[in-house]
N, CA, C and O atoms as a GROMACS GRO file, in nm:
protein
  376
    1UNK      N    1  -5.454   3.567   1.029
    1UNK     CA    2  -5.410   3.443   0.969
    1UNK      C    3  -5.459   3.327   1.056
    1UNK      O    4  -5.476   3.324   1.178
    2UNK      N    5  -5.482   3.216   0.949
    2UNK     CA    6  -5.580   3.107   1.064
    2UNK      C    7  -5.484   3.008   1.102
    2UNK      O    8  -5.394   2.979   1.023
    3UNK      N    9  -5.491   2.962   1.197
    3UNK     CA   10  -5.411   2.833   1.228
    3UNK      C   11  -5.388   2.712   1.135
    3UNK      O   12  -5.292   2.638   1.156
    4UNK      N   13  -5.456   2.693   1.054
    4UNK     CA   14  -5.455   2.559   0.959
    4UNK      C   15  -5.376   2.642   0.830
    4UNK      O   16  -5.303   2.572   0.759
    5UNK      N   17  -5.390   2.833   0.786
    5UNK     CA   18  -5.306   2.868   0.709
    5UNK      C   19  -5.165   2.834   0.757
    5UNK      O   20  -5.096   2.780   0.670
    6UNK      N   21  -5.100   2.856   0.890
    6UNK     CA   22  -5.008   2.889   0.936
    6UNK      C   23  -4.936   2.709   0.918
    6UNK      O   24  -4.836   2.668   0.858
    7UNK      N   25  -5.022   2.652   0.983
    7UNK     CA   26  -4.981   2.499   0.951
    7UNK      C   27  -4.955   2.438   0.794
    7UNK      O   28  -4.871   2.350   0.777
    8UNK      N   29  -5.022   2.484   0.696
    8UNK     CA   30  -4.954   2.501   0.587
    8UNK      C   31  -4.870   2.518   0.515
    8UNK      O   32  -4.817   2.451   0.426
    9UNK      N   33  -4.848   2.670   0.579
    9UNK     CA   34  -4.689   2.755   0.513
    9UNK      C   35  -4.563   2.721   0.595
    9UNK      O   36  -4.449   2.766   0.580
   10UNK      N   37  -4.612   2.624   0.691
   10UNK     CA   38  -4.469   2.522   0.826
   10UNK      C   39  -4.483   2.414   0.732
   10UNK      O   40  -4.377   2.353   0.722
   11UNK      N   41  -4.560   2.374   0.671
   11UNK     CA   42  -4.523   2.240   0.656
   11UNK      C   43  -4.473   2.231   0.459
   11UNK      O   44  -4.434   2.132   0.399
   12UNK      N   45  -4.493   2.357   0.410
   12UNK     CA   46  -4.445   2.368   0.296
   12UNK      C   47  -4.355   2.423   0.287
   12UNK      O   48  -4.303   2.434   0.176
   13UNK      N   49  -4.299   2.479   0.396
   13UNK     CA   50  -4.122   2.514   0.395
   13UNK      C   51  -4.050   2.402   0.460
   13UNK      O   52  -3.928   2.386   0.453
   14UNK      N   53  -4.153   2.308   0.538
   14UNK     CA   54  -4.058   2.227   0.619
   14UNK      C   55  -4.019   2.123   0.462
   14UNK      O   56  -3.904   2.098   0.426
   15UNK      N   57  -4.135   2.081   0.396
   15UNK     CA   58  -4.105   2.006   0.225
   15UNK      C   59  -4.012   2.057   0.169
   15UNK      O   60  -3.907   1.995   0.151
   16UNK      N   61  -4.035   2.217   0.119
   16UNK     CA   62  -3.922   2.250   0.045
   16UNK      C   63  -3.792   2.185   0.122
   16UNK      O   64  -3.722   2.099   0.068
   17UNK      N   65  -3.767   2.237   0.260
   17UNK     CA   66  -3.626   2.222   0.312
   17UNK      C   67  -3.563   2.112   0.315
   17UNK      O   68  -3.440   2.107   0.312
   18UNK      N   69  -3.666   1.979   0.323
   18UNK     CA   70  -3.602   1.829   0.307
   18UNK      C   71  -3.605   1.837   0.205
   18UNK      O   72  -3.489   1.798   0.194
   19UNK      N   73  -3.635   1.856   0.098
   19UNK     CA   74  -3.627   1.856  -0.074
   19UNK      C   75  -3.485   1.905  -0.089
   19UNK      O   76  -3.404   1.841  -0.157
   20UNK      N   77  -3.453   2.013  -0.031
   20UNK     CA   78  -3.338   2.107  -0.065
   20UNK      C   79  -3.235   1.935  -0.018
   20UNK      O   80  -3.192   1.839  -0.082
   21UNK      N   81  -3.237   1.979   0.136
   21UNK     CA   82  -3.142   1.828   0.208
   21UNK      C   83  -3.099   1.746   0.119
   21UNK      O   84  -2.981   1.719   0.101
   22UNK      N   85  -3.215   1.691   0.043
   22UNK     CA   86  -3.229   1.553   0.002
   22UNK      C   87  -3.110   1.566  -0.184
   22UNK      O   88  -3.040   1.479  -0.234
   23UNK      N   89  -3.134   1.692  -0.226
   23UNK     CA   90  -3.051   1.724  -0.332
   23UNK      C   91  -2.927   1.727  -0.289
   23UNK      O   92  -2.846   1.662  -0.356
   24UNK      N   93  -2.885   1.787  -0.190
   24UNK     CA   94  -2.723   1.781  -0.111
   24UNK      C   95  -2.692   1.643  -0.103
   24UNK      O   96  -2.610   1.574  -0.164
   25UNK      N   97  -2.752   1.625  -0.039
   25UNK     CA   98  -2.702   1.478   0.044
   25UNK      C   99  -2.663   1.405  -0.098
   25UNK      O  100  -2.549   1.362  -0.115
   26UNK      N  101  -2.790   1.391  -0.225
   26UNK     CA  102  -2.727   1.314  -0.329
   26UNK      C  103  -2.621   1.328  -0.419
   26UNK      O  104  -2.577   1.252  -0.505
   27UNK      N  105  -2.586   1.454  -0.379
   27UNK     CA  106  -2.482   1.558  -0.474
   27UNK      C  107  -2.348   1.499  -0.417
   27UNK      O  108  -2.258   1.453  -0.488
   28UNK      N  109  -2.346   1.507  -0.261
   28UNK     CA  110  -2.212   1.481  -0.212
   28UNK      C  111  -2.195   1.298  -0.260
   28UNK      O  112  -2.089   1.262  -0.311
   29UNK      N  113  -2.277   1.223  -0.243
   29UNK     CA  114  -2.261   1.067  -0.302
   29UNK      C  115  -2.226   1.040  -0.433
   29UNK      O  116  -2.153   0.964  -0.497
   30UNK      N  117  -2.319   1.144  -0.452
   30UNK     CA  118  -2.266   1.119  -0.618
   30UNK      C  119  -2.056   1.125  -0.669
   30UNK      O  120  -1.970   1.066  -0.735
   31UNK      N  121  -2.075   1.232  -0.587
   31UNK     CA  122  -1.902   1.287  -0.611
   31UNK      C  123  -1.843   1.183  -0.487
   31UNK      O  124  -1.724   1.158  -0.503
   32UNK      N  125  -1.879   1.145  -0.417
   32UNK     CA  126  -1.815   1.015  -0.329
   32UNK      C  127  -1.797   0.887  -0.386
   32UNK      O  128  -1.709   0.806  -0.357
   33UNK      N  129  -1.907   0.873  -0.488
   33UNK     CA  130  -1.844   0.781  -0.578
   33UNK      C  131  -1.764   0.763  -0.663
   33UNK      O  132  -1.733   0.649  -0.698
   34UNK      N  133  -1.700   0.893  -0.725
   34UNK     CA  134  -1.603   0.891  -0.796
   34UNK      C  135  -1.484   0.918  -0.694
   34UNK      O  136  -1.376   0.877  -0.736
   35UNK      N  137  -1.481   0.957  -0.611
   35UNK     CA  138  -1.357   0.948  -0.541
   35UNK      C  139  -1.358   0.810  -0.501
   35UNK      O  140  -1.271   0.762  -0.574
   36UNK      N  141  -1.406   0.710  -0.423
   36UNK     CA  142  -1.409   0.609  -0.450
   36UNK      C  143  -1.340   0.550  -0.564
   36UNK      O  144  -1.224   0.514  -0.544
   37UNK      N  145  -1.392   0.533  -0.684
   37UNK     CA  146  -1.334   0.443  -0.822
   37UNK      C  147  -1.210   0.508  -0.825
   37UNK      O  148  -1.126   0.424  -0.859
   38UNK      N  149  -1.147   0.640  -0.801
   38UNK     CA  150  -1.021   0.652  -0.848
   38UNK      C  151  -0.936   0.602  -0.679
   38UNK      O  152  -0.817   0.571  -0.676
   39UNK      N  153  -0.992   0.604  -0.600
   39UNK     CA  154  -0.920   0.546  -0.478
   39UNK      C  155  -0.901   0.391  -0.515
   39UNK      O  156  -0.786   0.346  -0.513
   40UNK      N  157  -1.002   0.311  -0.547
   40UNK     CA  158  -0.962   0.204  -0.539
   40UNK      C  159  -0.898   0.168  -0.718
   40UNK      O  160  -0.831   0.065  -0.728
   41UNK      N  161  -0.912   0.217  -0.795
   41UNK     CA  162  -0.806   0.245  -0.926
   41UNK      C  163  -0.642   0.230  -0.871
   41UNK      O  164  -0.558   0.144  -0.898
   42UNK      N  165  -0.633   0.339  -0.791
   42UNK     CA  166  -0.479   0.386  -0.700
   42UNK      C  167  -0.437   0.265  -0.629
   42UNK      O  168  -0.316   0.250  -0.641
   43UNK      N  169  -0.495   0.168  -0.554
   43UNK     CA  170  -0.533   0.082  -0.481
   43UNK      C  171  -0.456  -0.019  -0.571
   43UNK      O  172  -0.341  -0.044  -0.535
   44UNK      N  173  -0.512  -0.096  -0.710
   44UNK     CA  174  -0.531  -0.151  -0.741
   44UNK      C  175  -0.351  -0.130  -0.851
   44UNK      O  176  -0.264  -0.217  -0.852
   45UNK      N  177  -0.344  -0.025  -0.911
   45UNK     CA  178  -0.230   0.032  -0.960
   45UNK      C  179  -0.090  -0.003  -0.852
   45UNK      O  180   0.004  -0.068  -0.898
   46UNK      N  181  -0.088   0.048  -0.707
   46UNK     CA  182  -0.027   0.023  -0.638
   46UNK      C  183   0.023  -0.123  -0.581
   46UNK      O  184   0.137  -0.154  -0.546
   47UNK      N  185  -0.098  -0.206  -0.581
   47UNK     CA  186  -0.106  -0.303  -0.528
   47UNK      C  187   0.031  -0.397  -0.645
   47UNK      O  188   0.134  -0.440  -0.592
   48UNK      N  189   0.013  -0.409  -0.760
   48UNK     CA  190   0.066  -0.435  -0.885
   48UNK      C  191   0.222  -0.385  -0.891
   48UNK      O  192   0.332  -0.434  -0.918
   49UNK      N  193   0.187  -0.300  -0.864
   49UNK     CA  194   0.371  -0.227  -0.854
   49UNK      C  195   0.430  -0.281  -0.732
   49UNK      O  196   0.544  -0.323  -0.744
   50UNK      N  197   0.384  -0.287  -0.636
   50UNK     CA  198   0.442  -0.344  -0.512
   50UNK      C  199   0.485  -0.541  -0.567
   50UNK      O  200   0.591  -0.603  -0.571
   51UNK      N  201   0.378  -0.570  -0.590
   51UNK     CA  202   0.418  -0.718  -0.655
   51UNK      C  203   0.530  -0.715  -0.744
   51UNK      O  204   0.612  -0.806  -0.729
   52UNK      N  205   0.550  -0.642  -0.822
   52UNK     CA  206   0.652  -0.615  -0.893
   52UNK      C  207   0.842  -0.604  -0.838
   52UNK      O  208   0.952  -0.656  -0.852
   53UNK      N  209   0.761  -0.484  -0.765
   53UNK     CA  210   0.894  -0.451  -0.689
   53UNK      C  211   0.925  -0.596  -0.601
   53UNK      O  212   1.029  -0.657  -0.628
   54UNK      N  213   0.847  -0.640  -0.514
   54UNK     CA  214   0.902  -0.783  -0.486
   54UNK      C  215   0.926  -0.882  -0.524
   54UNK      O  216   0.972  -0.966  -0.448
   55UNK      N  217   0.896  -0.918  -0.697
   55UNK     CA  218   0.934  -1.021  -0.793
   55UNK      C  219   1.094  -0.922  -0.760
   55UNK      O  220   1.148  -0.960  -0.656
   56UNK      N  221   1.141  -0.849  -0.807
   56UNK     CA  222   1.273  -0.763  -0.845
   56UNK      C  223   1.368  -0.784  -0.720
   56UNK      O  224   1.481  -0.831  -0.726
   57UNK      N  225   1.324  -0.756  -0.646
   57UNK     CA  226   1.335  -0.824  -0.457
   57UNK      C  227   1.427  -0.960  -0.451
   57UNK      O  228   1.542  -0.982  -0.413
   58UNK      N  229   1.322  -1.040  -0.508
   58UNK     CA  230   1.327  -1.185  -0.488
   58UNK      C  231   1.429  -1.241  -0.580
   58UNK      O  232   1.483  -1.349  -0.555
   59UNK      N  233   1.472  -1.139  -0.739
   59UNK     CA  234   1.583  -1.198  -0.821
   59UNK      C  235   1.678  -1.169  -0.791
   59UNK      O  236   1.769  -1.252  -0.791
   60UNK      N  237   1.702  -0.997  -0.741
   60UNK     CA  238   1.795  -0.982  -0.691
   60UNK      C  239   1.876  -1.038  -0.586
   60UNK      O  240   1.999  -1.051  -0.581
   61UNK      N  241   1.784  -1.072  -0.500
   61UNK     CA  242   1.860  -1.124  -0.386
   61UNK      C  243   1.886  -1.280  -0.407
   61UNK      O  244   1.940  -1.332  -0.309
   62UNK      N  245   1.866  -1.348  -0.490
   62UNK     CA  246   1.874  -1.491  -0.534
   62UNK      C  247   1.999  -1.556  -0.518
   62UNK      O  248   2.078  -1.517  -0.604
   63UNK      N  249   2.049  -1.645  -0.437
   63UNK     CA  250   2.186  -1.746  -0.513
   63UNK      C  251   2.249  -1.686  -0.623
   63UNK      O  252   2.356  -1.626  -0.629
   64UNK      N  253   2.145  -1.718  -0.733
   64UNK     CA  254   2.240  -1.743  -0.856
   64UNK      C  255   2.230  -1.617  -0.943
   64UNK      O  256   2.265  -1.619  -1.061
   65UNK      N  257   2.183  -1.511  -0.887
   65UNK     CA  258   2.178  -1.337  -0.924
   65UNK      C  259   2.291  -1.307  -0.841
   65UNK      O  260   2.394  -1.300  -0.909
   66UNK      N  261   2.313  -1.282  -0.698
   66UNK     CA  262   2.489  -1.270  -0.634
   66UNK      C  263   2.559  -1.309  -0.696
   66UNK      O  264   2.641  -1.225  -0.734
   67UNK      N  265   2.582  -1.463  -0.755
   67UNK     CA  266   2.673  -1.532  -0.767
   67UNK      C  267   2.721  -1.486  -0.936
   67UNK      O  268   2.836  -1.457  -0.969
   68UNK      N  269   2.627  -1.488  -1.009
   68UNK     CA  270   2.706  -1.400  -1.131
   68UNK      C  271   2.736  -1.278  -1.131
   68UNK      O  272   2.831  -1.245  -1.203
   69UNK      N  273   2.669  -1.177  -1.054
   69UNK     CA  274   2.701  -1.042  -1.034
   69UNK      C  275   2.889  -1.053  -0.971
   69UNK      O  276   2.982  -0.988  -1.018
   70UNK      N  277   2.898  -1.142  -0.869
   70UNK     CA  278   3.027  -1.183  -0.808
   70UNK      C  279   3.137  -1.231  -0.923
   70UNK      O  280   3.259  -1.222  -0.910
   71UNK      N  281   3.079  -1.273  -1.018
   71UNK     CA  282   3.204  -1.340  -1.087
   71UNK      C  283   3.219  -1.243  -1.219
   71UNK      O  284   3.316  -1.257  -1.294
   72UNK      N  285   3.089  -1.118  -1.251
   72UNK     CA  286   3.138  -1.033  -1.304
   72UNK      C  287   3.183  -0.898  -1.274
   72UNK      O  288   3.173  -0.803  -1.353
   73UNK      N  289   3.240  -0.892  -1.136
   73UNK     CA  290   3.351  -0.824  -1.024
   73UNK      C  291   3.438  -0.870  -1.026
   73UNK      O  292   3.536  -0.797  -1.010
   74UNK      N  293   3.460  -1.003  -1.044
   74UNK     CA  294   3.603  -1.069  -1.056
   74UNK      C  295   3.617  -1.146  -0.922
   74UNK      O  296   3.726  -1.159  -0.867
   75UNK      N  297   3.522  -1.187  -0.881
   75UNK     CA  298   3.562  -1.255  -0.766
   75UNK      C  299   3.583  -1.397  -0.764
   75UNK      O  300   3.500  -1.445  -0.841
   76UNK      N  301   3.657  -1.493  -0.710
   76UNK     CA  302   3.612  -1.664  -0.732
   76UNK      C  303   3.576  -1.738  -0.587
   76UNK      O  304   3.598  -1.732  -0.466
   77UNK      N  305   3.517  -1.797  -0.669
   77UNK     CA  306   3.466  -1.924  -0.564
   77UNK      C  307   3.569  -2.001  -0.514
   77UNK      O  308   3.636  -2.051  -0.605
   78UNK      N  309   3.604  -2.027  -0.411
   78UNK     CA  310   3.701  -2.096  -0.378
   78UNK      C  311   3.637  -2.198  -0.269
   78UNK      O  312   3.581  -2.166  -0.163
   79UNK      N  313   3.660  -2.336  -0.325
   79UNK     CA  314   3.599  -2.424  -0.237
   79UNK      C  315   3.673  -2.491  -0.127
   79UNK      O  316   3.617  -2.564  -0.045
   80UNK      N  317   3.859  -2.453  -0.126
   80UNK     CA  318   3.919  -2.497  -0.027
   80UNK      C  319   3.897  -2.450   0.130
   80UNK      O  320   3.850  -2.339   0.156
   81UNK      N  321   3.923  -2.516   0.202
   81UNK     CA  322   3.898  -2.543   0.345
   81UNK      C  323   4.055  -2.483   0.430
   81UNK      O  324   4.154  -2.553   0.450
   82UNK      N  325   4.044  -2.375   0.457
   82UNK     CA  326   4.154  -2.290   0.562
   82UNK      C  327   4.164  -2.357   0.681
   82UNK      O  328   4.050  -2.352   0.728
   83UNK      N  329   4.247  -2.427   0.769
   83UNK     CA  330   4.261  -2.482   0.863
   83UNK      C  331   4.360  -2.411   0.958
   83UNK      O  332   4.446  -2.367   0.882
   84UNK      N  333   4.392  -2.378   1.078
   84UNK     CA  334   4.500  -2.302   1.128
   84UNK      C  335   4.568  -2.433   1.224
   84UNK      O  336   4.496  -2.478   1.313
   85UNK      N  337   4.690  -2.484   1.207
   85UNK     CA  338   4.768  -2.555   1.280
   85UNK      C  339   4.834  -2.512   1.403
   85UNK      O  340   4.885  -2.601   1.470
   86UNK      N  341   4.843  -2.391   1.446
   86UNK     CA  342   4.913  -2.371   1.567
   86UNK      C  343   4.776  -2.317   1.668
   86UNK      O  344   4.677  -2.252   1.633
   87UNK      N  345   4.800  -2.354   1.761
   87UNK     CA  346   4.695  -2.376   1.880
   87UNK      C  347   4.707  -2.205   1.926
   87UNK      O  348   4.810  -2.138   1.914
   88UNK      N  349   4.615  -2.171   1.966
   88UNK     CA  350   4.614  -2.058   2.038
   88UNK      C  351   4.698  -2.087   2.154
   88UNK      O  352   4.723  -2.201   2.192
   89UNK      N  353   4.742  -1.982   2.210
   89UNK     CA  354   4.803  -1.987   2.355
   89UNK      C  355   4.729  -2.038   2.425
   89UNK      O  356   4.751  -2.146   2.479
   90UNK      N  357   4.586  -1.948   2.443
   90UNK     CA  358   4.479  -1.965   2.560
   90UNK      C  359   4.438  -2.098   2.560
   90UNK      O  360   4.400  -2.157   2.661
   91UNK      N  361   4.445  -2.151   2.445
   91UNK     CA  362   4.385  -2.339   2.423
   91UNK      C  363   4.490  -2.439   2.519
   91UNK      O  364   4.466  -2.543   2.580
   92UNK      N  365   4.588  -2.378   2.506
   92UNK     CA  366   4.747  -2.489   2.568
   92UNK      C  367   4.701  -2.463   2.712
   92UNK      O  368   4.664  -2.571   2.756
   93UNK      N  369   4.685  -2.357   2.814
   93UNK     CA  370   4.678  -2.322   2.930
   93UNK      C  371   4.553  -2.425   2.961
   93UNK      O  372   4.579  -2.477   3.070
   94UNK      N  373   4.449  -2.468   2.919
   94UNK     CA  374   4.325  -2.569   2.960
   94UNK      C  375   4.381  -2.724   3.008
   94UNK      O  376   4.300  -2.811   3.042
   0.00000   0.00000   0.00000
């Protein structure tokens, strides 16, 4: 076998073998791109629900969401002012 055969049949397996490579490599991208679109789908789904849940957040915890929830418990507002007239002990001793 001659040297320029031998250099041949190296360099037409070394072609085939990056040929082979080159089909993998596009195979796995290909399917990386769809994991991709449904990652950022999930992303995008999530993102929305979270806004949500903090609109729900923000009513609930509101003034005037307590304050009717409170008065349909039965509770009242009472705007008088409790004052205590007798001095502590510890206050008289100063």
């Amino acid at each position: 076998m001659s040297r320029s055969h031998l250099l041949t049949k190296i360099s037409l397996l070394t072609i085939i073998g990056l040929f082979l490579v080159q089909i993998f490599v596009s195979n796995q991208l290909a399917t990386s791109g769809v994991q991709i679109n449904r990652i950022q789908e999930q992303i995008s789904l999530l993102t929305k629900e979270n806004q949500l849940l903090k609109e729900q957040i923000d009513q609930k915890t509101s003034l005037s969401f307590i304050s009717s929830q409170a008065a349909q418990l039965g509770f009242d507002q009472t705007p008088s002012t409790i004052a205590l007239h007798n001095p502590s002990p510890l206050a008289l001793n100063q």
